[in-house]
N, C-alpha and C positions, 0 to 999 in steps of 0.2 A: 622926933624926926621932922624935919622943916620938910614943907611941899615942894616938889620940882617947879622949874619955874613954869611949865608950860604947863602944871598940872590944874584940870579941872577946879573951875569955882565954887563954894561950897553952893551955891544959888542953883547951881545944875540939881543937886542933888534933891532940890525940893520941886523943880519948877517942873509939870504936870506934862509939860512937853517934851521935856527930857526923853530918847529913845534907850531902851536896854541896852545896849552897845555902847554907848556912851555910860551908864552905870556900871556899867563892868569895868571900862576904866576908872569911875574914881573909887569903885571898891579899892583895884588893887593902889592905885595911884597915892591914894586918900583913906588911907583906911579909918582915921578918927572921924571919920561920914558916914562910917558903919549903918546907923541907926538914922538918919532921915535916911539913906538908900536900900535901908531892908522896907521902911514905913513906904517906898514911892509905891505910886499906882502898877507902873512898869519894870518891876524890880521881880524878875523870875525867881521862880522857886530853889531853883540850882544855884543863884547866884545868893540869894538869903543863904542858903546853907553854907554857902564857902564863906561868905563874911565871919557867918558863925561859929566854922571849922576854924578859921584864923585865928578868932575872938576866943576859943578855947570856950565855947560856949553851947551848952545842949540843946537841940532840937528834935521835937516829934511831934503835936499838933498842928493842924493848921489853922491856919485863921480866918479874918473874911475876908480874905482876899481872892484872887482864885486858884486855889493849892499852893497858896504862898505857904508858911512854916514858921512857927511860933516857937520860943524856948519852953521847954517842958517844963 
């Protein structure tokens, strides 16, 4: 699936400044961003999981992040 055109840059999903609100859209927007947007600083734990409920994918540890969520 091709990105919308107004959708989020993949650069958002790395750059440090990025706000969680703005991750949440390019989870849903972007989803092959999955994985820098679960790795961001600012990438909540709620929002990890739903990439990873998408992704068909397990999760139950956490990482070191702070109560971020790791695939089992």
């Amino acid at each position: 699936m091709a990105p919308e055109m107004n959708a989020p840059a993949p650069a958002a999903s790395t750059n440090p400044a990025t706000p969680a609100a703005e991750l949440q859209q390019i989870a849903i927007q972007r989803p092959e961003l999955g994985e820098p947007t679960m790795a961001h600083p600012n990438c909540y734990p709620g929002l990890a999981d739903w990439i990873r409920a998408i992704r068909g994918v397990g999760f139950s540890r956490p990482d070191r992040r702070r109560g971020a969520r790791q695939e089992s």
